[in-house]
C-alpha positions as CSV (number, residue, x, y, z in Angstrom):
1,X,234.0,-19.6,-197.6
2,X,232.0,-16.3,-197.8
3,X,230.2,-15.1,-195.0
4,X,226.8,-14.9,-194.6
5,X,225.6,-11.5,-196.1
6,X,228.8,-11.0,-198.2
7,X,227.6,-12.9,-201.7
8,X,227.6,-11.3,-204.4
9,X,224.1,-9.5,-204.7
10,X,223.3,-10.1,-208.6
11,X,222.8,-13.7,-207.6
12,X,220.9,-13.4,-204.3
13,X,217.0,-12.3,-203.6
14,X,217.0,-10.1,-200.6
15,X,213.5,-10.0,-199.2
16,X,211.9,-7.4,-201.0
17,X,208.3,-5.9,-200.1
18,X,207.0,-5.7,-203.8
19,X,207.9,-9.3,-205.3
20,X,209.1,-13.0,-204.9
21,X,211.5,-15.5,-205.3
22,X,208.9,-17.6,-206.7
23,X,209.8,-21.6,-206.4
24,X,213.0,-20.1,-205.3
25,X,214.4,-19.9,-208.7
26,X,216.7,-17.3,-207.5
27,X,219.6,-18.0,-204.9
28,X,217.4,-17.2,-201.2
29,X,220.2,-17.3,-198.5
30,X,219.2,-17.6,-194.8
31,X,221.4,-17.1,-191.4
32,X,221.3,-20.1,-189.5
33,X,223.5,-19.1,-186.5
34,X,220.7,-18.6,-183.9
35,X,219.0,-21.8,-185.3
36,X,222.6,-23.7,-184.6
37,X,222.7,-22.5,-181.1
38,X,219.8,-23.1,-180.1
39,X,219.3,-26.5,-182.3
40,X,222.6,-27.7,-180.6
41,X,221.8,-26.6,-177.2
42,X,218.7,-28.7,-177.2
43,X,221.2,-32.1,-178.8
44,X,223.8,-31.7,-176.6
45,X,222.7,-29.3,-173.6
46,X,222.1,-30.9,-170.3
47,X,222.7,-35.1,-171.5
48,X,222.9,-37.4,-168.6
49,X,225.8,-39.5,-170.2
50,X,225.6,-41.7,-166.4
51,X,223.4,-42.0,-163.4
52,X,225.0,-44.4,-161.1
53,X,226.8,-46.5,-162.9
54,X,229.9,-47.8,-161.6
55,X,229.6,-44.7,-159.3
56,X,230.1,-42.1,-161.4
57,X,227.1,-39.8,-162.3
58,X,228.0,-36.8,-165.1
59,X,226.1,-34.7,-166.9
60,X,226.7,-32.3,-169.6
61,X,225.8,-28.3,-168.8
62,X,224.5,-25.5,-171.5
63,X,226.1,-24.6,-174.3
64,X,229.2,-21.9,-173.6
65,X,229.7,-21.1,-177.0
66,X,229.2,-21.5,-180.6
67,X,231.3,-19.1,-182.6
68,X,231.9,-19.4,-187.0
69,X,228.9,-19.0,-189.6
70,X,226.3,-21.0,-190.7
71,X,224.3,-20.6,-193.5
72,X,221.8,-22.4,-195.7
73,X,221.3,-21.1,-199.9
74,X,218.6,-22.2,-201.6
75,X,218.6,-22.6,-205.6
76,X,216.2,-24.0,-207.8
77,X,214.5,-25.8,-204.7
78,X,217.6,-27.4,-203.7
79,X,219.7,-26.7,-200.5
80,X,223.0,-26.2,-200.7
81,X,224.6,-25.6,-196.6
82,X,227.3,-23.8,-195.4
83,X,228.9,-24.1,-191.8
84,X,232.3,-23.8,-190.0
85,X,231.3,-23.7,-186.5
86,X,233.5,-24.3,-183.4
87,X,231.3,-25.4,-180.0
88,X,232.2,-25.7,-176.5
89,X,229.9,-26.8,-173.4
90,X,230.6,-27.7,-169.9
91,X,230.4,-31.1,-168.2
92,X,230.0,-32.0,-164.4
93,X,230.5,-35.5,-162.6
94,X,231.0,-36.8,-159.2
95,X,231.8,-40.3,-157.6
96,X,229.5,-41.3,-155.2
97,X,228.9,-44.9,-153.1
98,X,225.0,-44.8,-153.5
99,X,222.8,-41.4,-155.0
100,X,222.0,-40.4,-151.4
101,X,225.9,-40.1,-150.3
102,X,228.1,-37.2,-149.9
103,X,230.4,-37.3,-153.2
104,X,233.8,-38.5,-152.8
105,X,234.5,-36.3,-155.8
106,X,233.5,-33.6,-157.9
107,X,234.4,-32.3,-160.6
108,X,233.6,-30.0,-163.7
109,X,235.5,-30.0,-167.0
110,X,234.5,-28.8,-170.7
111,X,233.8,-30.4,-174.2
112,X,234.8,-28.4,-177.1
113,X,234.3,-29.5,-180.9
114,X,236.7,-27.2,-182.9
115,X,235.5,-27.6,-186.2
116,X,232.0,-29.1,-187.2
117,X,231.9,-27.8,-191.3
118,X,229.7,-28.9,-194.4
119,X,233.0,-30.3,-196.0
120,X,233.3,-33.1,-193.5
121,X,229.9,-33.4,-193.3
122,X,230.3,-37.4,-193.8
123,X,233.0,-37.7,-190.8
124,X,232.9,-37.6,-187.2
125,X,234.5,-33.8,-186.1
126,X,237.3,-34.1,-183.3
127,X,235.4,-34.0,-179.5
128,X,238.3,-32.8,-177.1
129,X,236.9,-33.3,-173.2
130,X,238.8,-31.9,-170.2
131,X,239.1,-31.3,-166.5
132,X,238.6,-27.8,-165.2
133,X,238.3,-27.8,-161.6
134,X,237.8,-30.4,-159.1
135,X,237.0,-30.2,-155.2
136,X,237.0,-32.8,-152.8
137,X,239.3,-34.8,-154.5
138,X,242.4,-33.4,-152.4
139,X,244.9,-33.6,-155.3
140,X,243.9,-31.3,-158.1
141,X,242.8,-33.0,-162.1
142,X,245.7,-35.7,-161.1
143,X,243.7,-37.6,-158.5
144,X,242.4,-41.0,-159.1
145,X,238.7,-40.1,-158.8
146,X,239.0,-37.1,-161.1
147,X,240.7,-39.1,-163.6
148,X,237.9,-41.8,-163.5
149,X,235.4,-39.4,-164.2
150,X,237.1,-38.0,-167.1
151,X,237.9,-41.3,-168.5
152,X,234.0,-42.3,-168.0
153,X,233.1,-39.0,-170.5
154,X,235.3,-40.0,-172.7
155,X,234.4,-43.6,-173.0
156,X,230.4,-43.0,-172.1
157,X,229.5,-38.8,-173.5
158,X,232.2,-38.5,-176.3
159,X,230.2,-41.3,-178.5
160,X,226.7,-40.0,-177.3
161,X,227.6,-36.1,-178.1
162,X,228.8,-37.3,-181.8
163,X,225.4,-39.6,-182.3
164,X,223.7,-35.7,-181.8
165,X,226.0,-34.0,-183.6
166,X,225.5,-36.4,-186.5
167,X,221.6,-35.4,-185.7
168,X,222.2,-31.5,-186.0
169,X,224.4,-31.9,-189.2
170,X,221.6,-33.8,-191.1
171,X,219.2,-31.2,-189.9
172,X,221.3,-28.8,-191.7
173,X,222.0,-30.3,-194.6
174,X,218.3,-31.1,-194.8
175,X,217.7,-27.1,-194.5
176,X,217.9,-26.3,-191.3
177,X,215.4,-23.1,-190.3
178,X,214.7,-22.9,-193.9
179,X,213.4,-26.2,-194.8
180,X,209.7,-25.7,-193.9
181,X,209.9,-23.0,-196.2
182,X,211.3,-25.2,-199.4
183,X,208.5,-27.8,-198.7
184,X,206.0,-25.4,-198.7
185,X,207.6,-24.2,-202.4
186,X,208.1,-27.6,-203.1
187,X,204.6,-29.0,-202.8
188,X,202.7,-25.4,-204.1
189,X,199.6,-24.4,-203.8
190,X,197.6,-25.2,-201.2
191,X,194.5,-27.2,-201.6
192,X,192.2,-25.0,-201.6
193,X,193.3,-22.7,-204.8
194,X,191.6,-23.5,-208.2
195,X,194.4,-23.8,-210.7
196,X,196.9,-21.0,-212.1
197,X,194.3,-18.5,-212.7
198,X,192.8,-18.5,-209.0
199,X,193.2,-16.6,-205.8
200,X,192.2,-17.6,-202.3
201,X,190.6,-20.2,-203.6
202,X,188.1,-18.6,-205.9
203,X,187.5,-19.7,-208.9
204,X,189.6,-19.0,-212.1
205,X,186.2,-17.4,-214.3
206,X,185.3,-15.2,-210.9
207,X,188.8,-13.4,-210.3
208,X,189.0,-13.2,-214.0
209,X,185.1,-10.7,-214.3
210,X,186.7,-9.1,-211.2
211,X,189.9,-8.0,-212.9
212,X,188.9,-7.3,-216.5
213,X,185.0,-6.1,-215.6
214,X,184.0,-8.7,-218.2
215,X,180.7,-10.1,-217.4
216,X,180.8,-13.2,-214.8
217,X,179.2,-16.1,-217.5
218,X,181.2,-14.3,-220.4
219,X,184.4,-14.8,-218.1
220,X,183.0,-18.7,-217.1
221,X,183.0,-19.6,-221.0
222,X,186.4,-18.5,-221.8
223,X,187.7,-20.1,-218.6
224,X,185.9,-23.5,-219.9
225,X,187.4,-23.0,-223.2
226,X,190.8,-22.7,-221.9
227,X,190.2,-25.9,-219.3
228,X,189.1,-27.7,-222.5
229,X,192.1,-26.9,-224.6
230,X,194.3,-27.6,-221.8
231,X,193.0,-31.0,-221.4
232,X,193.1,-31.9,-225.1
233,X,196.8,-31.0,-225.2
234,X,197.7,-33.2,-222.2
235,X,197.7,-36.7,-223.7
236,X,200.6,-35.1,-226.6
237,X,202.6,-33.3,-223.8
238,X,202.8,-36.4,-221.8
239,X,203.8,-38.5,-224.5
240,X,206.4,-36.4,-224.9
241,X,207.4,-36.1,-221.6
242,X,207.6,-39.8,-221.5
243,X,209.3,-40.1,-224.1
244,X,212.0,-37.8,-223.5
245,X,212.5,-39.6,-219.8
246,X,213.0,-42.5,-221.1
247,X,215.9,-41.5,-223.8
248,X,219.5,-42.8,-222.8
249,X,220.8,-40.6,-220.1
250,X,218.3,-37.9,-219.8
251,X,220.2,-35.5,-217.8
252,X,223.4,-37.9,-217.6
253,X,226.7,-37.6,-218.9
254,X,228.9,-39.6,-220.1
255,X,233.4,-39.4,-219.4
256,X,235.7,-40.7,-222.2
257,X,239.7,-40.2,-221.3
258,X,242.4,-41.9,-223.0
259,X,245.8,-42.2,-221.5
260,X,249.3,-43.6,-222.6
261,X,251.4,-45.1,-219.8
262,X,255.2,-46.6,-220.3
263,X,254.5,-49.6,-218.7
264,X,252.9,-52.8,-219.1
265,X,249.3,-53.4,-219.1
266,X,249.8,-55.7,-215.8
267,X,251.7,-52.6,-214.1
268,X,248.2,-50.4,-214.4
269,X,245.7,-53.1,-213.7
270,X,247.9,-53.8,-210.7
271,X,248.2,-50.0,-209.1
272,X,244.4,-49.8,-209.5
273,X,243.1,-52.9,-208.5
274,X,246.1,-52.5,-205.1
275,X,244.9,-50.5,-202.3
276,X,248.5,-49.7,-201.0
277,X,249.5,-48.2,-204.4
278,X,246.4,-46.5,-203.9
279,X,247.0,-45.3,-200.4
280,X,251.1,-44.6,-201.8
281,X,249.9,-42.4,-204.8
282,X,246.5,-40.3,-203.4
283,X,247.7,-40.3,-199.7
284,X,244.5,-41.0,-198.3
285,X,243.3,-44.3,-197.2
286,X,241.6,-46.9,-199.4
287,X,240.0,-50.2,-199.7
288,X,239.8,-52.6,-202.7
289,X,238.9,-55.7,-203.3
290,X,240.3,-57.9,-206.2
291,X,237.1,-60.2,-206.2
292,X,234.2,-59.3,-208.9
293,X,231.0,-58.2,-206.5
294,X,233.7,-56.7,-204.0
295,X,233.5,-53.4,-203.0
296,X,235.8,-50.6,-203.1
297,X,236.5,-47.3,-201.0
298,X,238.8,-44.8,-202.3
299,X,240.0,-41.1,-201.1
300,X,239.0,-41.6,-197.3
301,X,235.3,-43.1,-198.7
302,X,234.4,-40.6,-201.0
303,X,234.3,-42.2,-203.6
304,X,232.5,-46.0,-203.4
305,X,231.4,-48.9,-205.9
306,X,231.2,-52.7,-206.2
307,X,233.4,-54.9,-209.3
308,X,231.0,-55.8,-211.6
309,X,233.8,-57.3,-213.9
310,X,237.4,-58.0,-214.0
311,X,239.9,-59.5,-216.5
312,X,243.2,-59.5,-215.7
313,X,245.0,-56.9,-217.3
314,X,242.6,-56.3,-219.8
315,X,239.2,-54.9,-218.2
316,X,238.2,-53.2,-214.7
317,X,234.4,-52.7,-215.0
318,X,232.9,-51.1,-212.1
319,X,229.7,-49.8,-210.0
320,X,231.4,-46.1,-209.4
321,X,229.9,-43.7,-206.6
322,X,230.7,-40.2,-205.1
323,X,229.8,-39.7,-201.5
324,X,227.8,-36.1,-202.7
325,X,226.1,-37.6,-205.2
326,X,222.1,-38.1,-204.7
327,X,221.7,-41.3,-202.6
328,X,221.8,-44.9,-204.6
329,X,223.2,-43.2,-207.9
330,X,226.2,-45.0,-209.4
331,X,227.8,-44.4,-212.8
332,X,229.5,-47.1,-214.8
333,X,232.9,-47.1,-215.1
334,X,234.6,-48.9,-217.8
335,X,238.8,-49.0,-218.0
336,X,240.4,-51.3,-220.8
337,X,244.1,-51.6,-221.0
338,X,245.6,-52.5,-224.5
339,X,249.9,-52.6,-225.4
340,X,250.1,-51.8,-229.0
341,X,253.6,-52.1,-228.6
342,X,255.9,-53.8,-225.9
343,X,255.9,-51.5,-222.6
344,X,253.5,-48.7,-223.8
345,X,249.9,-49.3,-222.4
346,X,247.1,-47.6,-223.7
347,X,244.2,-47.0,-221.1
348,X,240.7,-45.6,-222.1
349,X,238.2,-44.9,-219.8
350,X,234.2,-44.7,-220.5
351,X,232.3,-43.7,-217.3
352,X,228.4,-43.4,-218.1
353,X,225.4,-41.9,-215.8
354,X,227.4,-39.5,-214.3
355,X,224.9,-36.9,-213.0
356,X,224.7,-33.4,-213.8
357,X,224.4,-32.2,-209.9
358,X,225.4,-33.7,-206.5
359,X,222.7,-33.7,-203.7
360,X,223.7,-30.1,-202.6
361,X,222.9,-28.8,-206.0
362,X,226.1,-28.4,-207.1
363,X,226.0,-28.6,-211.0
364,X,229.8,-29.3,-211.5
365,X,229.9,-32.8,-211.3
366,X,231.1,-33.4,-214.8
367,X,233.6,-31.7,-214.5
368,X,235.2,-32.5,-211.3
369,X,234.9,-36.2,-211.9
370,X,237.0,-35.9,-215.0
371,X,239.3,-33.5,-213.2
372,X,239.6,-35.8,-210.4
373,X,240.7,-39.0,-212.9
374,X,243.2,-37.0,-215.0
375,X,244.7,-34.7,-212.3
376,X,244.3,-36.7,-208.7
377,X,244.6,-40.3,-210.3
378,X,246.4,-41.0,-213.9
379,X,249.0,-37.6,-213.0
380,X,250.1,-39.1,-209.9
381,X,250.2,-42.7,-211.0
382,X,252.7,-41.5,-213.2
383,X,254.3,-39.3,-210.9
384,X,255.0,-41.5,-208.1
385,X,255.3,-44.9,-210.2
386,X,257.4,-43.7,-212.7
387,X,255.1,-44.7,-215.5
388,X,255.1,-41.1,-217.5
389,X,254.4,-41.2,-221.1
């Protein structure tokens, strides 16, 4: 990943004193380190993760450290984060018979999270938790009371630092520091100005005499003529509009792969509708059900969907998801398997409504979908079952 401030300049706006990125049209890049610290100091700074219960009352202290990048672009409107950021904070506890007492141990210890990036932005990051020092425990990080405490931030602050961190990573992804800003772009101008030919609020006939020293009710009259032509051409532009929205696919794609396998029909159907030839030929974990309006979960959960319909070794219709793609969007995907002759299987694959960008802006959807089916899926079925054609 690029640091911040090392992109190539012909596609970023720097902040110029003599124009704009208007809408931001143009890539706008903003640091988000000091917003991370602080942003992460207020989640996870200074928890009470227990106050009395079972004895044991800890706390976690300020932030130590926060060290990597972070970084949010912003293209067309759309945000598109970036963050590799490794954090450590200290912790405190002590074992006490009643919140008045004298502790019968103390002891203060250190939570680090090693890697909290934008490419596992859907998982949990690792939370390591440790002892540091300990006093009147007698015994050093070995004694019973130290390890109690330790064991009661695991079980107790581990799961209530993650529920913040899950907090701070939406923040980002949302925008972080620079998301009042794309609102702001996002919903214009403000109330108060007039229409495309105002400023501060004035009206469109009275900045137009002030600029072109054409008489004020001269000015009026051409501004009502334009309004009037403006309004007569915006029952046509928003037939069109309409029209054009509600074409097949507008802004969709559609995949269509065909693939020879030598094996039977049963031996394809079978590895994809299996999740432990799943798991055996992408080495990551995967769930499938065989049952039409089951659900699936393939490649760790990235990609999701539901069976719509199923015919033994003939048809695998299916509700087809990406984790990056814009929340409740599924594509279509249609997989028939036909043997033309004994032990060659023919596989074609139709996969509609696949989206032109993910969430994050990303316009390579296309094209890493159909990557991901010939390289990551039908290669390494043949690969690792033998079925190569």
């Amino acid at each position: 990943m690029a640091k911040f401030g090392e992109g190539d300049n012909r596609w970023i706006v720097q902040d110029r004193a003599d124009g704009a990125n208007v809408h931001n049209w143009h890539w706008a890049e903003k640091d988000c380190m000091e917003w991370s610290r602080r942003r992460l100091g207020e989640l996870i700074g200074g928890l009470t993760v227990l106050e009395g219960e079972g004895g044991c009352w800890i706390r976690t202290g300020a932030i130590e450290k926060v060290d990597g990048e972070a970084y949010v672009n912003i293209r067309k409107g759309k945000i598109i984060p970036g963050y590799e950021l490794h954090v450590r904070l200290g912790w405190e506890g002590e074992v006490k018979d009643s919140a008045d007492a004298q502790p019968v141990a103390s002891v203060k210890g250190f939570v680090e999270l090693p890697y909290i990036a934008d490419e596992n932005h859907d998982e949990d990051p690792e939370v390591k938790i440790a002892l540091a020092t300990e006093s009147a425990g007698g015994n050093g990080g070995g004694s019973a009371a130290a390890n109690r405490l330790r064991d009661a931030m695991l079980a107790r602050g581990k799961p209530l630092i993650l529920e913040k961190i899950r907090v701070f990573v939406k923040d980002i992804q949302a925008g972080g520091p620079a998301r009042e800003e794309l609102e702001k772009a996002k919903a214009g101008k403000p109330a108060g100005a007039a229409g495309t030919g105002s400023e501060g609020g004035k009206p469109a006939a009275t900045t137009a005499a002030a600029a072109t020293g054409v008489a004020a009710p001269a000015a009026a009259s051409a501004a009502s003529a334009s309004t009037a032509s403006t309004a007569a051409a915006t029952p046509a532009s928003k037939s069109k509009k309409e029209s054009s929205s509600s074409g097949s696919g507008a802004g969709k794609k559609t995949i269509t792969i065909t693939q020879k396998f030598h094996c039977r029909p049963a031996d394809i159907f079978e590895t994809l509708m299996d999740e432990k030839r799943w798991m055996a030929f992408t080495q990551s974990k995967a769930k499938v059900s065989t049952d039409v309006g089951g659900t699936f979960s393939l490649f760790d959960g990235s990609v999701t969907g539901v069976n719509q319909r199923l015919q033994e070794n003939k048809l695998i219709m299916q509700k087809w998801r990406f984790s990056s793609w814009p929340d409740g969007h599924y594509s279509t995907v249609c997989i028939t398997l036909e043997e033309p002759q004994v032990g060659d299987t023919i596989l074609r694959l139709t996969q509609t409504n696949v989206p032109e960008e993910d969430r994050f802006g990303n316009a390579t959807v296309f094209e890493t979908t159909e990557r991901g089916w010939r390289e990551l899926i039908f290669a390494r079925i043949r690969a690792v079952f033998g079925y190569g054609a």
